[in-house]
Backbone atoms as SQL, in Angstrom:
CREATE TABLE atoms (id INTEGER PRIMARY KEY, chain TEXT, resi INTEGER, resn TEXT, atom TEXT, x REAL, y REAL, z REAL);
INSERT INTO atoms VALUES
  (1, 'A', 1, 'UNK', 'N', 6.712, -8.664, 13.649),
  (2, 'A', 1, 'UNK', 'CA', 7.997, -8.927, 13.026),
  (3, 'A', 1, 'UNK', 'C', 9.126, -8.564, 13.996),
  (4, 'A', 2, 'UNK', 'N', 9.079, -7.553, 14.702),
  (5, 'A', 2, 'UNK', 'CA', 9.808, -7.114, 15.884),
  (6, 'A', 2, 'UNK', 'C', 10.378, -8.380, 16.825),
  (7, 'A', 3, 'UNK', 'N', 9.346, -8.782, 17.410),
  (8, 'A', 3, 'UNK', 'CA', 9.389, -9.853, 18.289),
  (9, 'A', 3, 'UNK', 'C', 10.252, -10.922, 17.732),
  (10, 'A', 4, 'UNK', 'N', 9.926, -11.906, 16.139),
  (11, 'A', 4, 'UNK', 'CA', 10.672, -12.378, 15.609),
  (12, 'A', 4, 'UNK', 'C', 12.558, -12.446, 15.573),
  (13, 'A', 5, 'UNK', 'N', 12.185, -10.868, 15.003),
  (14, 'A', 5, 'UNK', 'CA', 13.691, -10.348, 14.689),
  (15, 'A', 5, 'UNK', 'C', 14.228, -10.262, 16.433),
  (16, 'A', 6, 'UNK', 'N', 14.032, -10.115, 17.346),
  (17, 'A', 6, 'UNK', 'CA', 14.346, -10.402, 18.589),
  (18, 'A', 6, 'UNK', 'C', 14.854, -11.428, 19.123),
  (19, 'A', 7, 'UNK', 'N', 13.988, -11.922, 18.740),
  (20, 'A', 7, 'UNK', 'CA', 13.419, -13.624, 18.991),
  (21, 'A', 7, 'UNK', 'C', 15.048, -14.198, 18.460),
  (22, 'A', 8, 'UNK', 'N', 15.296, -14.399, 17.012),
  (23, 'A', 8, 'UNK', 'CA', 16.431, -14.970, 16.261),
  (24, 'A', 8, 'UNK', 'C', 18.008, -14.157, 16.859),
  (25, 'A', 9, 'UNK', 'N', 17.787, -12.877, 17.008),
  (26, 'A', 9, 'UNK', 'CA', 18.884, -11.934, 17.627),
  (27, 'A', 9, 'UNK', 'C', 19.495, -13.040, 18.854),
  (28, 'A', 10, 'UNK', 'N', 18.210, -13.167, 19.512),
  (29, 'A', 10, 'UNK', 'CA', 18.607, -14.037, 20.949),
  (30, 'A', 10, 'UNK', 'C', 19.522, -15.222, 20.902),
  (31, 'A', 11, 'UNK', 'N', 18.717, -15.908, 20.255),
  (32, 'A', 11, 'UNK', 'CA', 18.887, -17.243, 19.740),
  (33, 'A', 11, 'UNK', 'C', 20.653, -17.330, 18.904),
  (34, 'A', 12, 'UNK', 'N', 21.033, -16.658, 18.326),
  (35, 'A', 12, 'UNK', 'CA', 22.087, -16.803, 17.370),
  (36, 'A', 12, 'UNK', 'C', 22.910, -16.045, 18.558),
  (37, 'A', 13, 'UNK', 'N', 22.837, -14.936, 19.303),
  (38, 'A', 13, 'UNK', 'CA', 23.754, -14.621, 20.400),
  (39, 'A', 13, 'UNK', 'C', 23.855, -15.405, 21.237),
  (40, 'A', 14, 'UNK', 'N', 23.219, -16.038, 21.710),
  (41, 'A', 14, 'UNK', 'CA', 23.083, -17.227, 22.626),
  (42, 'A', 14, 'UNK', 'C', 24.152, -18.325, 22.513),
  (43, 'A', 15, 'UNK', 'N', 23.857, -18.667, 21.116),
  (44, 'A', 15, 'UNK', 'CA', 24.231, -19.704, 20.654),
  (45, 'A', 15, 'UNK', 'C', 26.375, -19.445, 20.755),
  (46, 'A', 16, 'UNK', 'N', 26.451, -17.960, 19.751),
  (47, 'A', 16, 'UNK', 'CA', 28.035, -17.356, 19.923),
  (48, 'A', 16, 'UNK', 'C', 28.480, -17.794, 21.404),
  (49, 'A', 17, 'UNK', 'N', 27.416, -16.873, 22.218),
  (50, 'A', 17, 'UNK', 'CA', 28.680, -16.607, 23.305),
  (51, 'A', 17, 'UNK', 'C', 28.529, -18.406, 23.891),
  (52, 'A', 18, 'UNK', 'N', 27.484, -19.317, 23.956),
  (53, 'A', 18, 'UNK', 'CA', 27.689, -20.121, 24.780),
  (54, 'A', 18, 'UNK', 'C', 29.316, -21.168, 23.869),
  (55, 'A', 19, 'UNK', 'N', 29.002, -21.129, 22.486),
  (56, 'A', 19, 'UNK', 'CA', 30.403, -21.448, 21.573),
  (57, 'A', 19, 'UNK', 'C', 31.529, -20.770, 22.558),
  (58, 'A', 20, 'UNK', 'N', 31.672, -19.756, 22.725),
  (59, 'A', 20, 'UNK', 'CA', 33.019, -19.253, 22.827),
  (60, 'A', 20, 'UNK', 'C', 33.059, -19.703, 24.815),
  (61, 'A', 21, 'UNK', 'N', 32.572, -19.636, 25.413),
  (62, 'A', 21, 'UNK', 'CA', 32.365, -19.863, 26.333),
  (63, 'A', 21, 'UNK', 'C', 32.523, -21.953, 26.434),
  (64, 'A', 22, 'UNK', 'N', 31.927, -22.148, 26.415),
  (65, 'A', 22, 'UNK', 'CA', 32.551, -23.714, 26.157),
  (66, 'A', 22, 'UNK', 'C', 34.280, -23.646, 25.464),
  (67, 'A', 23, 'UNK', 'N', 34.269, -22.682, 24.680),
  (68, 'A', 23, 'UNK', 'CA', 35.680, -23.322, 24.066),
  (69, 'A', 23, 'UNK', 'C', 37.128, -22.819, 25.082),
  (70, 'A', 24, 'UNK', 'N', 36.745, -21.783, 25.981),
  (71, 'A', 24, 'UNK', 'CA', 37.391, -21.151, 26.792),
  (72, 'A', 24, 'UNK', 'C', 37.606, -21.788, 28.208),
  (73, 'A', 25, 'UNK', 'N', 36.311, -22.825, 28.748),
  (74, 'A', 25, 'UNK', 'CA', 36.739, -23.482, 29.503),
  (75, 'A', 25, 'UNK', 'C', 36.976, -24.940, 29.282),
  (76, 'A', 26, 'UNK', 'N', 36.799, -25.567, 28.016),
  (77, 'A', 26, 'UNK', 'CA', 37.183, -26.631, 28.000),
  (78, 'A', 26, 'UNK', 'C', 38.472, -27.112, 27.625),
  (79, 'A', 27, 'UNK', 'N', 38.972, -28.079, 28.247),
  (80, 'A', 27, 'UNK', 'CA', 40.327, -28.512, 28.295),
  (81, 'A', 27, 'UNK', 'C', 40.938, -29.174, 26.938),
  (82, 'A', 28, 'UNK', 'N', 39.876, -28.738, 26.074),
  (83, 'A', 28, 'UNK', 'CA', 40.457, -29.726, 24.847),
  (84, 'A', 28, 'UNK', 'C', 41.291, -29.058, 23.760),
  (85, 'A', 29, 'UNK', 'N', 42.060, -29.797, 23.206),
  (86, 'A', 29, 'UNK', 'CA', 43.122, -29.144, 22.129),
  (87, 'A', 29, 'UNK', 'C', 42.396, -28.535, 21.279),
  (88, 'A', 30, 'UNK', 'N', 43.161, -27.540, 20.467),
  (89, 'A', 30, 'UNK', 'CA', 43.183, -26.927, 19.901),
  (90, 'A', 30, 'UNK', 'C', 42.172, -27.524, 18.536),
  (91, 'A', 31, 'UNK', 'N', 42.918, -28.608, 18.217),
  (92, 'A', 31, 'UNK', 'CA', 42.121, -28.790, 16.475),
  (93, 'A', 31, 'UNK', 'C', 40.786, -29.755, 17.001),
  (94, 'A', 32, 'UNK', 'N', 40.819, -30.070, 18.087),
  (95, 'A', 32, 'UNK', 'CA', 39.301, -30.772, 18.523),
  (96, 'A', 32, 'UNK', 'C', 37.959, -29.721, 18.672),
  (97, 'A', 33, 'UNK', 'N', 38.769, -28.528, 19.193),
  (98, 'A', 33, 'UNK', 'CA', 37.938, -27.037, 18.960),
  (99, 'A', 33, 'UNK', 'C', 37.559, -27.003, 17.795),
  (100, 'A', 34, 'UNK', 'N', 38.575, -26.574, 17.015),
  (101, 'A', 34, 'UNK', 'CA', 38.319, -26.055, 15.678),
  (102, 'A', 34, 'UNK', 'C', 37.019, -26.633, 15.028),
  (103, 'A', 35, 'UNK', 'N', 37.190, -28.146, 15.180),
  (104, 'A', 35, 'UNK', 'CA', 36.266, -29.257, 14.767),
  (105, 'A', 35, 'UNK', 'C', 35.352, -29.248, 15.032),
  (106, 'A', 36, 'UNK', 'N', 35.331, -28.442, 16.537),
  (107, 'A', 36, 'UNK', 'CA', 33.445, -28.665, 17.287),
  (108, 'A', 36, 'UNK', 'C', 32.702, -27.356, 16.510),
  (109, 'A', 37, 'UNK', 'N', 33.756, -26.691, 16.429),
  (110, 'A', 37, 'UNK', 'CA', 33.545, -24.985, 16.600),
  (111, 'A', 37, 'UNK', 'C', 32.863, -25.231, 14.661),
  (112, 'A', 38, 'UNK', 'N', 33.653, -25.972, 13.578),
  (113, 'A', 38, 'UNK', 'CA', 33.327, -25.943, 12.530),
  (114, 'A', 38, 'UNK', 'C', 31.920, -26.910, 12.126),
  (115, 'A', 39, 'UNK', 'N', 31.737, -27.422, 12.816),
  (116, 'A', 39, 'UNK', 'CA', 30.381, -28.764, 12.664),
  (117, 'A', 39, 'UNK', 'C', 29.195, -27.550, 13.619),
  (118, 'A', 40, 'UNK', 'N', 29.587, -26.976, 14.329),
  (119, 'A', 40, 'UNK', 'CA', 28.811, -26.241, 14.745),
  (120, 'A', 40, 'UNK', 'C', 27.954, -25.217, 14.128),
  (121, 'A', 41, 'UNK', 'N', 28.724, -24.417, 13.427),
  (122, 'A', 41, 'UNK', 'CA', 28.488, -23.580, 12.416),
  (123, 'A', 41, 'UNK', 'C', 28.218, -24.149, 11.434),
  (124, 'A', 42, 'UNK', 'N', 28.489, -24.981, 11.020),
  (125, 'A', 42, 'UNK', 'CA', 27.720, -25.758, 9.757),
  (126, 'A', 42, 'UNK', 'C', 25.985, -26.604, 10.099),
  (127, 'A', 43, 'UNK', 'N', 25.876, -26.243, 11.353),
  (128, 'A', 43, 'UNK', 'CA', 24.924, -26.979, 11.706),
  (129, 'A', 43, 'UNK', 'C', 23.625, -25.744, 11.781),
  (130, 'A', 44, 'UNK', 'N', 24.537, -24.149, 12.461),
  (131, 'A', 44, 'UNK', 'CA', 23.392, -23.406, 12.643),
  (132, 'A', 44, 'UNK', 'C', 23.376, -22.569, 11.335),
  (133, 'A', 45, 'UNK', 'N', 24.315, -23.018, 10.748),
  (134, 'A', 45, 'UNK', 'CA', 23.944, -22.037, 8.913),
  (135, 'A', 45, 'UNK', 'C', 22.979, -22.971, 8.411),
  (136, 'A', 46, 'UNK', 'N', 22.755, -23.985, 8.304),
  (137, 'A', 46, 'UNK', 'CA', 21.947, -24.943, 7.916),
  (138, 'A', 46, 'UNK', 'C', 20.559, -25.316, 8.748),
  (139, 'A', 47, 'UNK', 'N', 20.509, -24.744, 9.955),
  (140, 'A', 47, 'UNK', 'CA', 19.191, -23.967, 10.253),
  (141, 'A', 47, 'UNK', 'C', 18.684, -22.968, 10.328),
  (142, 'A', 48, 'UNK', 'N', 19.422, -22.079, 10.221),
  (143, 'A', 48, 'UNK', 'CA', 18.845, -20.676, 9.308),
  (144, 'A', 48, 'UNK', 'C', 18.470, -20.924, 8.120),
  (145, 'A', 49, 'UNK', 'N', 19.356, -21.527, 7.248),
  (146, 'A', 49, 'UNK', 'CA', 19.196, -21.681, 5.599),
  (147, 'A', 49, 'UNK', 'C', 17.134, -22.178, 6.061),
  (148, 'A', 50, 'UNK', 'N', 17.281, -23.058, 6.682),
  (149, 'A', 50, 'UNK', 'CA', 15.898, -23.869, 6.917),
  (150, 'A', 50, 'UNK', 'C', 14.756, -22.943, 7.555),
  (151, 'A', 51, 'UNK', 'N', 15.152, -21.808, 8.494),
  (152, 'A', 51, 'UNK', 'CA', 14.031, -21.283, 9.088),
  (153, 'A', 51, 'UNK', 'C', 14.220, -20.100, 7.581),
  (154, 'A', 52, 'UNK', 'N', 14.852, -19.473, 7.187),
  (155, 'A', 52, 'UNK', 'CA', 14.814, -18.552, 6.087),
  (156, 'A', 52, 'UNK', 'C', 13.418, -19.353, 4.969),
  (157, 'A', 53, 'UNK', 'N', 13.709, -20.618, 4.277),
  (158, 'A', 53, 'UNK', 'CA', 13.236, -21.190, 3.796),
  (159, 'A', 53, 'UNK', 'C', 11.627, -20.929, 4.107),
  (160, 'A', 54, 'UNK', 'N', 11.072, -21.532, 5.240),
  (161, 'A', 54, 'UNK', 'CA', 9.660, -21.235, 5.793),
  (162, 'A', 54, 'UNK', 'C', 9.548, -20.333, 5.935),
  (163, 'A', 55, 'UNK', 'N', 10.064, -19.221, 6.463),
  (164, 'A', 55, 'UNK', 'CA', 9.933, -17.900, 6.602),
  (165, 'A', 55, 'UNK', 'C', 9.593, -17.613, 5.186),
  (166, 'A', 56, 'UNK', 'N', 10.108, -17.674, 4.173),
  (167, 'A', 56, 'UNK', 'CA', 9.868, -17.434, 2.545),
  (168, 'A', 56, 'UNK', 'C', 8.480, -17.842, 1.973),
  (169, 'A', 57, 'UNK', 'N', 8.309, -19.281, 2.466),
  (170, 'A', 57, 'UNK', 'CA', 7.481, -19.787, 1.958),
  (171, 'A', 57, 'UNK', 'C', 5.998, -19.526, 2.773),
  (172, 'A', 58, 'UNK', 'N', 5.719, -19.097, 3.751),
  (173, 'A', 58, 'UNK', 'CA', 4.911, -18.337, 4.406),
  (174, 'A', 58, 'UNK', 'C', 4.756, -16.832, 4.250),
  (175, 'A', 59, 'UNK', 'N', 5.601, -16.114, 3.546),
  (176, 'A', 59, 'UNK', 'CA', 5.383, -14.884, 3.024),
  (177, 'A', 59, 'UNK', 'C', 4.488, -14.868, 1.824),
  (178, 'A', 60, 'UNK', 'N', 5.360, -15.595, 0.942),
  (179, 'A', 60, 'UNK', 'CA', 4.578, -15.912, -0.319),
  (180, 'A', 60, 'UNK', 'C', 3.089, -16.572, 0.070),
  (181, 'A', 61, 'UNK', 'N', 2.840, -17.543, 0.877),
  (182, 'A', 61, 'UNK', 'CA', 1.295, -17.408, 0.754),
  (183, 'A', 61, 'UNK', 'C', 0.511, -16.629, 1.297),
  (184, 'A', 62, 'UNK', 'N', 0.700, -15.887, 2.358),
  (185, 'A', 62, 'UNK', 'CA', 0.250, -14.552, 2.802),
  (186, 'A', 62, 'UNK', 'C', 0.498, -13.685, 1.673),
  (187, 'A', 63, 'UNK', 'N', 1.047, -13.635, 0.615),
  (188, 'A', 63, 'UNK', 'CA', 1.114, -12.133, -0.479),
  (189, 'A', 63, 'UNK', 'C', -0.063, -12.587, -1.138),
  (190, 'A', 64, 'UNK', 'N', 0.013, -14.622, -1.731),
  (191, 'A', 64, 'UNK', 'CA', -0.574, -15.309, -2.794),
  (192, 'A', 64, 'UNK', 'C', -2.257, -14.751, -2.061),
  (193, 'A', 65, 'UNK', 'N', -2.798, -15.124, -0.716),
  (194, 'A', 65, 'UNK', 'CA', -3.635, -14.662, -0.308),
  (195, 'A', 65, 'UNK', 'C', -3.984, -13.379, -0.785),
  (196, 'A', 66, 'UNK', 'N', -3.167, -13.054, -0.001),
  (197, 'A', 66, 'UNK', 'CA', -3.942, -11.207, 0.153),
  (198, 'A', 66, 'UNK', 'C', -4.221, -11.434, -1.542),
  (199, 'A', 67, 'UNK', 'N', -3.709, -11.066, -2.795),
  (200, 'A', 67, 'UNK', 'CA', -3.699, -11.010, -3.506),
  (201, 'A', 67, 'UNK', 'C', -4.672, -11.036, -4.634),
  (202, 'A', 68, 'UNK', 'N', -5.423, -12.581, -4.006),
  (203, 'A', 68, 'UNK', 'CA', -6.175, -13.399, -4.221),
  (204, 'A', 68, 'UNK', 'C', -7.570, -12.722, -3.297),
  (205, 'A', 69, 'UNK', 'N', -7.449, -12.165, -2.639),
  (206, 'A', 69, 'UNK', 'CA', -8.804, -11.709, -2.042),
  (207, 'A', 69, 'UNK', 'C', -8.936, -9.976, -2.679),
  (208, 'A', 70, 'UNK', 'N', -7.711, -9.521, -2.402),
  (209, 'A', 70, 'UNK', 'CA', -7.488, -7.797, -3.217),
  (210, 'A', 70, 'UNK', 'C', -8.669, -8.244, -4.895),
  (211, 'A', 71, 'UNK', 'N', -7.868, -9.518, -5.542),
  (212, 'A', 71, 'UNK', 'CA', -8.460, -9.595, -6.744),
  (213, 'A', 71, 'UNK', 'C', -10.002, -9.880, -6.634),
  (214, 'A', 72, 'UNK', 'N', -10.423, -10.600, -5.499),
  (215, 'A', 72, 'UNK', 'CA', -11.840, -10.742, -5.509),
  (216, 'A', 72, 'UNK', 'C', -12.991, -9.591, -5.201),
  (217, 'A', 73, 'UNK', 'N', -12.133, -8.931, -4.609),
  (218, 'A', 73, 'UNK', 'CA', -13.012, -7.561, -3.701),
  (219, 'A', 73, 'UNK', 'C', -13.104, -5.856, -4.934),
  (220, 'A', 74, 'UNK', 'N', -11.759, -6.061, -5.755),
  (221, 'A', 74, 'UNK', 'CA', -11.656, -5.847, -6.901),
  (222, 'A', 74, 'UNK', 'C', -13.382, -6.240, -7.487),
  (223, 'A', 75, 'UNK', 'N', -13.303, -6.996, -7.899),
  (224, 'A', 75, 'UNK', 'CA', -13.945, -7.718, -9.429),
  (225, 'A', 75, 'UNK', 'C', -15.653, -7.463, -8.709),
  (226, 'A', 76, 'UNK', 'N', -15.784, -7.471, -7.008),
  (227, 'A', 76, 'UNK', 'CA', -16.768, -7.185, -6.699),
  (228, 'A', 76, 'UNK', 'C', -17.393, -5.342, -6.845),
  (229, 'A', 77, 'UNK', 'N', -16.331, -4.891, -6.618),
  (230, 'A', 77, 'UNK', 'CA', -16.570, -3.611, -6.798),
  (231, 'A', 77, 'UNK', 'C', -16.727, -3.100, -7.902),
  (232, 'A', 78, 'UNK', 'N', -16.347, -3.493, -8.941),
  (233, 'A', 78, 'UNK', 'CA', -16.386, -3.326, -10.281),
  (234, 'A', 78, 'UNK', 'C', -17.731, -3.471, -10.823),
  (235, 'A', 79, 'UNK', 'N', -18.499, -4.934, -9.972),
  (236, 'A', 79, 'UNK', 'CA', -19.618, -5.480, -10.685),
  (237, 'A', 79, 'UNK', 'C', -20.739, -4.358, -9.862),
  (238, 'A', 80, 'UNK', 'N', -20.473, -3.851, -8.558),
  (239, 'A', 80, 'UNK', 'CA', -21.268, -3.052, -7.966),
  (240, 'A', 80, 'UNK', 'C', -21.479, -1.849, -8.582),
  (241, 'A', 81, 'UNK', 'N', -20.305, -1.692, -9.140),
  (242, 'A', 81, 'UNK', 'CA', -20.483, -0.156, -9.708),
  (243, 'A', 81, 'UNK', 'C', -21.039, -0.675, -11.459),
  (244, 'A', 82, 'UNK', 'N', -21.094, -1.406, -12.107),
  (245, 'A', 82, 'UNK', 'CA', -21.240, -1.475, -13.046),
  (246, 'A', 82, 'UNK', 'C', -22.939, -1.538, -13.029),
  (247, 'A', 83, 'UNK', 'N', -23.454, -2.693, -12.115),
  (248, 'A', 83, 'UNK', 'CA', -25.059, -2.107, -11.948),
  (249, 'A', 83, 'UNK', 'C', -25.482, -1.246, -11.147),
  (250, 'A', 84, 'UNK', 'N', -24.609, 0.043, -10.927),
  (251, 'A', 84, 'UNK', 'CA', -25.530, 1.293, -10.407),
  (252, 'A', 84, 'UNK', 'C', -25.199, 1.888, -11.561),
  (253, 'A', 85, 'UNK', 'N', -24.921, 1.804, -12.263),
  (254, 'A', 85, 'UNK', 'CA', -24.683, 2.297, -13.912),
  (255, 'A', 85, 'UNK', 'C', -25.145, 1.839, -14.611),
  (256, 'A', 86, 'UNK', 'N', -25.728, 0.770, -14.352),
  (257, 'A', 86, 'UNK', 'CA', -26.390, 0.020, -15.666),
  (258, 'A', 86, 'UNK', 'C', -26.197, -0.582, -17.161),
  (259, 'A', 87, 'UNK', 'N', -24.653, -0.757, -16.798),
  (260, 'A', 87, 'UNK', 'CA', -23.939, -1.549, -17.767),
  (261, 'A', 87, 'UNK', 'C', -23.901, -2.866, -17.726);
């Protein structure tokens, strides 16, 4: 998870400074900025929204798993101990 959280740190700093950096040397007006600068950010909130999404939906089947095997290993142990008891 480390690596991940690294991983995205990079990626979204990357992304800032090369924004502010383009907007500092390019020669263009003011509200043509604004414009790049706002489609921009609407572009990387809307791929986060999207990697959040999978990120979610890959948790949940890793829990649905585990879960699903906890319950099987469960129900085995139960039946193990129930015939050394003889119920």
């Amino acid at each position: 998870m480390k690596k991940g959280g690294s991983f995205f740190w990079g990626v979204f700093l990357g992304t800032m400074a090369g924004l502010i950096v383009g907007m500092i040397l390019s020669p263009k007006k003011e509200e043509k900025i604004k414009n790049i600068l706002e489609k921009k950010t609407e572009e990387l909130r809307n791929n986060l929204q999207d990697i959040g999404k999978k990120i979610g939906k890959k948790v949940h089947k890793i829990k649905s798993d585990f879960e699903t095997k906890w319950k099987k290993k469960k129900i085995e142990k139960m039946d193990q101990v129930e015939d050394e008891l003889g119920t």
